[in-house]
C-alpha positions as a printed NumPy array, in Angstrom:
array([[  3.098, -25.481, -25.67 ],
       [  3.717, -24.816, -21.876],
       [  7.021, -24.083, -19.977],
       [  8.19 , -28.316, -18.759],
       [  7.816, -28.547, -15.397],
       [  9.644, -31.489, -13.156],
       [  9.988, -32.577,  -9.91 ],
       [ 13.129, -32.064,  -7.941],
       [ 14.646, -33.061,  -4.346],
       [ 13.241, -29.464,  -3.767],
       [  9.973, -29.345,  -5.577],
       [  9.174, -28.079,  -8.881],
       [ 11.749, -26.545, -11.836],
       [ 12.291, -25.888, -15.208],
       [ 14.967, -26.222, -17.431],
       [ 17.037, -23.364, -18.871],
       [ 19.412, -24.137, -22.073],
       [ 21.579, -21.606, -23.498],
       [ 18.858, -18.8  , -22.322],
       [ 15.978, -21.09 , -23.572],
       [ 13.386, -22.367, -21.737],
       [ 12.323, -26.315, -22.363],
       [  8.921, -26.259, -23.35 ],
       [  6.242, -29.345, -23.609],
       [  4.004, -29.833, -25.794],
       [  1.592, -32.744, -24.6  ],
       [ -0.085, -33.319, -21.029],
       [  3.509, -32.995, -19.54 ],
       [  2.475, -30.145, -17.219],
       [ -1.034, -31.32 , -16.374],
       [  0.452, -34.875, -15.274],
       [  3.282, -33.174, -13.458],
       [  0.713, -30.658, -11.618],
       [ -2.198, -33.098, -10.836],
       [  0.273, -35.32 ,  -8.79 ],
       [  2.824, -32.806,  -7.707],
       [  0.999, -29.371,  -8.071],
       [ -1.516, -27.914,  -4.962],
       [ -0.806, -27.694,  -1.36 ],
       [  1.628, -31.107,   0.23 ],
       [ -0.208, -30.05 ,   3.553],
       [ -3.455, -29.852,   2.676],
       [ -3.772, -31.496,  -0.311],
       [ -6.099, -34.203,   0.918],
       [ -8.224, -32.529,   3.455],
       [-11.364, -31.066,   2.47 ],
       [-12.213, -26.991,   2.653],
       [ -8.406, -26.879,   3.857],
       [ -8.178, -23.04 ,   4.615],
       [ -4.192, -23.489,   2.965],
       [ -5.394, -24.225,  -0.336],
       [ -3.042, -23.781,  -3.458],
       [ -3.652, -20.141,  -4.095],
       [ -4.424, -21.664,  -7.816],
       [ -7.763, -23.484,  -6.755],
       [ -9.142, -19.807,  -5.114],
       [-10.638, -18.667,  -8.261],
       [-11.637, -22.011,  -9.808],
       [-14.928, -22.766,  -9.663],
       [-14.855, -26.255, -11.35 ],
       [-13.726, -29.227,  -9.044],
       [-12.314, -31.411, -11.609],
       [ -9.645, -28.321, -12.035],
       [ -8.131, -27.952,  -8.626],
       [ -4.833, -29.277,  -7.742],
       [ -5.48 , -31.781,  -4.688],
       [ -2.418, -33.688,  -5.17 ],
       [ -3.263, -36.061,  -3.029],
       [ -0.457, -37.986,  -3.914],
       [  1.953, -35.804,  -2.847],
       [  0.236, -35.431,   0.354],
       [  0.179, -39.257,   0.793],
       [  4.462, -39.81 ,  -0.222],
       [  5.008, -37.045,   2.537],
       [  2.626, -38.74 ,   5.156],
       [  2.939, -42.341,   4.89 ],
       [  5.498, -44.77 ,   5.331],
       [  7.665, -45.721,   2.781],
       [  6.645, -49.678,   2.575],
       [  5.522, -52.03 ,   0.   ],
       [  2.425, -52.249,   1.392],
       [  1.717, -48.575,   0.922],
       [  2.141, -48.846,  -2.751],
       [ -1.162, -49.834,  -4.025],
       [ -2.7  , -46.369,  -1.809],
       [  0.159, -44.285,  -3.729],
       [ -1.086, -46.249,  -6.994],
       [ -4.924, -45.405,  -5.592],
       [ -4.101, -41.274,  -4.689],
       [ -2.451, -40.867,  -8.636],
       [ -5.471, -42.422, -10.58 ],
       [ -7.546, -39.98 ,  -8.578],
       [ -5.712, -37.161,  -8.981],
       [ -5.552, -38.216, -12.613],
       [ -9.038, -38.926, -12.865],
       [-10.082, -35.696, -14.3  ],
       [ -8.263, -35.993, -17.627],
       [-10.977, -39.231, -18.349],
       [-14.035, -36.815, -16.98 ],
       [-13.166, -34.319, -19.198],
       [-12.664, -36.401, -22.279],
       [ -9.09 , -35.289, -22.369],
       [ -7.793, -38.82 , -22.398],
       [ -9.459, -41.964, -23.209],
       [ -7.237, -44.444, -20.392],
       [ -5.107, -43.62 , -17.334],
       [ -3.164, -46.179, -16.242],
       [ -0.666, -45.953, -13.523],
       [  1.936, -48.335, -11.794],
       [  3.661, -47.641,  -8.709],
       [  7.122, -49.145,  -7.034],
       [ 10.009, -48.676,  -4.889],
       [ 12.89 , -48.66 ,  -7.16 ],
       [ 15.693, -47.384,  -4.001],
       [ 15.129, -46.605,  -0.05 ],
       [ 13.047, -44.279,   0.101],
       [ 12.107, -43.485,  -3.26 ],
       [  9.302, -44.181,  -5.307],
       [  8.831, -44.568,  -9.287],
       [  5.431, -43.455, -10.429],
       [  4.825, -44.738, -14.3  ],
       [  1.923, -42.505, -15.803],
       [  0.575, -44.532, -19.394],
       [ -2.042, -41.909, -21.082],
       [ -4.397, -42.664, -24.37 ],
       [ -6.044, -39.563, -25.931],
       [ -7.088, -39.26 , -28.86 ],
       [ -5.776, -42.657, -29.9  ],
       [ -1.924, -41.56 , -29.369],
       [ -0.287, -43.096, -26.307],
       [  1.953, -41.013, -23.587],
       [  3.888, -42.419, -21.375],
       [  5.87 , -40.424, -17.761],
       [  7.599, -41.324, -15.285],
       [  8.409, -40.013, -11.749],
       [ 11.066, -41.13 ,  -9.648],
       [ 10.685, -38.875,  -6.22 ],
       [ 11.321, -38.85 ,  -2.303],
       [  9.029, -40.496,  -0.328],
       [  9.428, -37.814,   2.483],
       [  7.649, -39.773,   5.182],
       [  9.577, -42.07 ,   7.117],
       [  9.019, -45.03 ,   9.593]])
């Protein structure tokens, strides 16, 4: 089990009930940090000297937080056209979980559900049980 993490207006928090802390117990975290975990500035540049302090001591690639869809909702333009590279950046970022053999399928679906907003529907298979996320965040960049 790991401490749920989810995305707000302001980044990353948890949720604190009655001096308890929601916990998760499937790929909830992993999901939440491969799109939304790393460096928003950086995130897509290669041998970025502002790396998330996280991928310093990791020595395998498939492990470090790019989140280059994070870095893509803050630098593109919120358009329809622009969905299908948001789509693109999350199966990527996801990608590791079928290189590691942590999940069998990764499918992802992206769309504009308000101005400025975007919905970002995770489906996972591993193991032969299905999990299923969704994201509905900022798109920081603007026209």
């Amino acid at each position: 089990m790991d401490v749920l993490l989810y995305q707000t207006n302001d980044d990353g928090e948890i949720n604190v009930e009655n001096g308890v802390i929601e916990m998760a117990p499937g790929l909830d975290n992993a999901v939440y940090l491969s799109l939304f975990g790393g460096n928003e500035d950086c995130s897509a540049r290669p041998n970025c000297p502002f790396t998330w302090w996280g991928n310093i001591s990791e020595d395998d690639d498939a492990f470090k937080y790019k989140s280059e869809t994070l870095f893509l909702l803050k630098g593109l333009p919120a358009t329809t056209g622009n969905l299908h590279r948001i789509e693109q950046a999350a199966i990527r970022d996801l990608n590791w979980l079928i290189t590691n053999k942590v999940a069998s399928t990764v499918l992802v679906t992206v769309s504009i559900p308000a101005l400025n907003r975007v919905k970002i529907l995770v489906n996972i298979e591993a193991e032969g049980m299905e999990s299923n996320f969704e994201f509905v965040e900022n798109w920081k960049a603007s026209l």
